[in-house]
C-alpha positions in Angstrom: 0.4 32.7 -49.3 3.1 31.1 -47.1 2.8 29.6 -43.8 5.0 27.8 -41.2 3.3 24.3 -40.0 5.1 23.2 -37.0 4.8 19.7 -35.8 5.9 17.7 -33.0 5.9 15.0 -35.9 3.3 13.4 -33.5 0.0 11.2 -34.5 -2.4 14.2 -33.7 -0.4 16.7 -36.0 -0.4 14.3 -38.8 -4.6 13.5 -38.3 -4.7 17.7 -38.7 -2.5 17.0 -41.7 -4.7 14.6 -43.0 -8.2 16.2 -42.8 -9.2 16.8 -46.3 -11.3 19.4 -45.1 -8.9 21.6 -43.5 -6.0 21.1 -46.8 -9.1 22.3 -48.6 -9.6 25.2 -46.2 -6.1 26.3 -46.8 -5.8 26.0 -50.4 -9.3 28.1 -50.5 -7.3 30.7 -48.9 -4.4 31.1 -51.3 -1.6 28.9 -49.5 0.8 27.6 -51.7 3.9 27.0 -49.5 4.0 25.7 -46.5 7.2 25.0 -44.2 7.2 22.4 -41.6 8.9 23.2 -38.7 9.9 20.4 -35.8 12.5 21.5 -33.6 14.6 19.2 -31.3 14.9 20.7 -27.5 17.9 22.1 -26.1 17.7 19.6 -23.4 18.0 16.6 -25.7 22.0 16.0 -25.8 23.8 16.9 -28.6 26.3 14.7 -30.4 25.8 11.4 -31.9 22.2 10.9 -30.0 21.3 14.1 -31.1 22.4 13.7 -34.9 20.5 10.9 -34.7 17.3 12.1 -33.9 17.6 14.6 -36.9 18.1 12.0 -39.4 15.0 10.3 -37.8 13.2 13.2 -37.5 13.9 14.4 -41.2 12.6 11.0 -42.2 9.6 11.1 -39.8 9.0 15.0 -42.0 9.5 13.1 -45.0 5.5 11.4 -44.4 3.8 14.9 -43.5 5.8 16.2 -46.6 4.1 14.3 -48.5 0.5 14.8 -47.7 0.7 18.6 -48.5 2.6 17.7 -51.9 -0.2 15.4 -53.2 -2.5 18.2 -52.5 -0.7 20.1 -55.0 1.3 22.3 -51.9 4.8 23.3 -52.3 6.8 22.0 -49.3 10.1 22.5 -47.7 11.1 20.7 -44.3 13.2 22.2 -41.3 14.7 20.3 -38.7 16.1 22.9 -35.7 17.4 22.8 -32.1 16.6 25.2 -29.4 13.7 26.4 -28.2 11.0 25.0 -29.8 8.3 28.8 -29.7 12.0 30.7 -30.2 12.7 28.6 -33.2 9.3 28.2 -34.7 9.1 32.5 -34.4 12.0 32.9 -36.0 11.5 30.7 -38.9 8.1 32.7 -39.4 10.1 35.6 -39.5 12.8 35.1 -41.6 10.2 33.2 -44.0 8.2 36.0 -43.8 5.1 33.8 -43.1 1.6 34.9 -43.7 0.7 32.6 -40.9 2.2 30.1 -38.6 0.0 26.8 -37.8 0.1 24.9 -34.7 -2.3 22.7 -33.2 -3.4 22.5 -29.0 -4.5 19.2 -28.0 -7.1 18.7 -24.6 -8.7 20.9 -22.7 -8.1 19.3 -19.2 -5.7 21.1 -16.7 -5.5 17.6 -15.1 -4.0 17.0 -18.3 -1.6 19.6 -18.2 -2.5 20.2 -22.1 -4.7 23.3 -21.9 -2.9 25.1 -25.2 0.6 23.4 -24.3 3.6 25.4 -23.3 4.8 25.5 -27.2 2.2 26.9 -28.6 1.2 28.9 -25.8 4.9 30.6 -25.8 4.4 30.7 -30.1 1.5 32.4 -29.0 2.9 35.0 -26.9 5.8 36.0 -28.9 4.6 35.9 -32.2 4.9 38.6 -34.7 2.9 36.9 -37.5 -0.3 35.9 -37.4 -1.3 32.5 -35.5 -3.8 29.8 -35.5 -4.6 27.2 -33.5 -5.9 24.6 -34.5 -7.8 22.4 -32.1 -7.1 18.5 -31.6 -9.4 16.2 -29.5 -8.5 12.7 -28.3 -11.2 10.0 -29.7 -10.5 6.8 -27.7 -7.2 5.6 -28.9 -6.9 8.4 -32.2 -7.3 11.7 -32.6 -9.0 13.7 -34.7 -9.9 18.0 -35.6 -12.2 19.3 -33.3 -13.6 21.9 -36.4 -13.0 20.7 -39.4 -13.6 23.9 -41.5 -11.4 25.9 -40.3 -12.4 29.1 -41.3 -16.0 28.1 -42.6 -17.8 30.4 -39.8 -15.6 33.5 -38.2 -16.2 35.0 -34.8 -15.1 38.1 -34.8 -14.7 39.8 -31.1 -13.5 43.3 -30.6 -13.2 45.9 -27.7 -12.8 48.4 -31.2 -9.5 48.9 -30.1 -6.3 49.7 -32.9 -5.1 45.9 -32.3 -8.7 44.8 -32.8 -9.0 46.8 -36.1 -5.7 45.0 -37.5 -7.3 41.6 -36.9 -10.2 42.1 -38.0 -8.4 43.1 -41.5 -7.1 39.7 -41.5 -10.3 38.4 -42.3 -10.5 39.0 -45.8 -7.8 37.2 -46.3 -9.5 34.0 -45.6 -12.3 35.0 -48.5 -12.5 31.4 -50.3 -13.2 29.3 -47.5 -15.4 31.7 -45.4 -19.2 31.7 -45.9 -20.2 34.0 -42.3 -19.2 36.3 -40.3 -20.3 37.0 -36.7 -19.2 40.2 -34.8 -19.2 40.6 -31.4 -18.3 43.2 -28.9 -19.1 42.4 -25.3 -19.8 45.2 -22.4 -18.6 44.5 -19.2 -20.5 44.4 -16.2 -20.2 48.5 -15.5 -21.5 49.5 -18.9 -25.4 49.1 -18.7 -26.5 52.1 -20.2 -28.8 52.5 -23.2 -26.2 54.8 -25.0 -23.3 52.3 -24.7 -25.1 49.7 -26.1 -26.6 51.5 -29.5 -22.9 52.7 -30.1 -21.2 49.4 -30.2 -24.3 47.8 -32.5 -23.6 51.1 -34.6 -19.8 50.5 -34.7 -20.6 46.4 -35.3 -22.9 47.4 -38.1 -20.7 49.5 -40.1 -17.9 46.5 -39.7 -20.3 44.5 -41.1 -20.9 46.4 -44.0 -17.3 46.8 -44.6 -17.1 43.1 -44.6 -20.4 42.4 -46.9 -18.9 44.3 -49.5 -15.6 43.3 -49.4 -15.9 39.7 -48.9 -19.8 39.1 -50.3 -20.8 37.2 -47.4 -23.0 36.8 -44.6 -22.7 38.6 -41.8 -24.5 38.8 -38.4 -23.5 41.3 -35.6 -24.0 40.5 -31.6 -23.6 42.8 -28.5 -23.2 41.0 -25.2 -22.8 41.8 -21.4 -21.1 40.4 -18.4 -17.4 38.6 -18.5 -16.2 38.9 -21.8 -14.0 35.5 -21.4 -17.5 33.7 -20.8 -19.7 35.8 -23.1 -16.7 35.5 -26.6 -17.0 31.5 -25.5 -21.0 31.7 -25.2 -21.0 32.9 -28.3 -18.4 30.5 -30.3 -21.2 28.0 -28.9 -24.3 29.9 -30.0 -23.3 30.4 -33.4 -21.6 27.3 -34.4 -18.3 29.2 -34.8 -15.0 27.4 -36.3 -12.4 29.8 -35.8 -12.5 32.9 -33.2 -10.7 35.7 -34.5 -8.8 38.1 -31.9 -6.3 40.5 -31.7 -3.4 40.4 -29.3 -1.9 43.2 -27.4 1.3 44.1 -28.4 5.1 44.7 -26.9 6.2 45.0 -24.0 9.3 46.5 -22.4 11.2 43.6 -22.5 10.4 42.9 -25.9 7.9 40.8 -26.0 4.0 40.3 -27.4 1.7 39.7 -24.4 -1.2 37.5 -25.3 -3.4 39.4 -23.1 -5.6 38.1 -20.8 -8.9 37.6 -22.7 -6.7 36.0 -26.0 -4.8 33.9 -23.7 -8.3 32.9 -22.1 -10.1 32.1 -25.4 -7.3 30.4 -26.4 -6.5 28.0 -23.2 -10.1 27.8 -22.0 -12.3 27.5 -25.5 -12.8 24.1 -27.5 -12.4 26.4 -30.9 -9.9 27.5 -33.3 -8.2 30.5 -32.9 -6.4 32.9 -35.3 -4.5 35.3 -33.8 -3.9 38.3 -34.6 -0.3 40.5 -33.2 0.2 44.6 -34.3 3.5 43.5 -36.2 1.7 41.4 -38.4 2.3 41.9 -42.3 0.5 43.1 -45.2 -0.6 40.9 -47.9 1.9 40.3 -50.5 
């Protein structure tokens, strides 16, 4: 398995890097290679300023290099200008990456953090699948938010085609998964009986697909009311470490829309999130 890592080469990226718990996650998955992606903004000049922030910031790749390569990870490095979610795409791309990794740090929109215009663009655009991996300031470091990342899934679906291709993903993270929860929330104008017994029909034969092909536990839910508030709710209720969604798909102009519950989950929630776009690949 293959996957793009971009980093701003900053302190928080490299405490992700760092977390045994989440190399472990990765290499339970079946990632071998990674690529780490940094790329240098169009607005930084070019010339001899700008040819020397590559040298530095090939050396500064040089550390984080090393981490995944005494965990037994092959590694290359890429050092890019442009813009950064254009780049970091079309390195995934090109790479054919199973997955690209970036990580949102804070929550605050005092903070101006939420996602983070990077990996909020990487988000929208994307054409393989994405996660997100959560970093939280603590005092003067920072640290992983979930440090399993893929320990406990929450699956939410609306059982739409989109939905069904994420939640194919999931088997792909057998190794480091132990439970699965499935959710599928009603909105506030379907209250009757009948709705209700179909979605927990439809979640129970999802979760017998996944009992049999992954062997592990799995719980189904069916909620009512926002489905923004009720997918959080339940990230909180069951302990989740990564939400698992899929996003919409193009547009006319070309481009994946995150959609507004994914974009919600995603700036709003204090979890991990693996999305999910309709171009993504097969397994190799």
């Amino acid at each position: 398995m293959r996957i793009v890592f971009a980093t701003d080469l900053s302190d928080a990226n490299e405490v992700a890097m760092r977390s045994r718990t989440c190399l472990e996650c990765l290499d339970n998955i079946g990632v071998t290679e990674v690529h780490l992606v940094t790329v240098i903004p169009d607005n930084v000049s070019s010339g001899l300023p700008g040819m020397e922030m590559v040298t530095d910031r090939n050396e500064a790749l040089r550390t984080q290099r090393e981490i995944f390569e005494s965990e037994g990870f092959t590694v290359e490095t890429h050092v890019a200008r442009g813009t950064p979610h254009r780049r970091i795409n079309g390195f995934a791309e090109r790479l054919r990456a199973d997955m690209i990794v970036v990580g949102s740090r804070g929550q605050s929109p005092l903070e101006n953090r939420l996602i983070g215009s990077t990996a909020r663009n990487v988000a929208r655009t994307a054409v393989r699948p994405l996660l997100v991996e959560r970093i939280a300031k603590e005092g003067s470091t920072h640290a992983v938010v979930k440090e399993h990342l893929f320990q406990d899934v929450l699956f939410a679906t609306d059982f739409s085609s989109n939905a069904r291709r994420a939640f194919e993903f999931i088997p792909r993270l057998q190794g480091a998964t132990q439970r699965a929860t499935l959710l599928h929330v009603r909105g506030h104008e379907q209250t009757d009986d009948d709705s209700e017994r179909t979605a927990r029909d439809r979640l129970a034969e999802l979760a017998d697909e996944l009992e049999t092909t992954m062997g592990i536990e799995t719980s189904t839910s069916v909620r009512s009311g926002g489905v923004v508030d009720e997918i959080l709710a339940e990230e909180t209720r069951v302990g989740a470490t990564v939400t698992v969604l899929g996003t919409r798909g193009r547009s006319r102009l070309r481009r994946l829309l995150l959609g507004s519950t994914s974009e919600s989950i995603v700036a709003q929630g204090n979890n991990n999130v693996l999305l999910v776009p309709p171009a993504s690949t097969t397994p190799r």
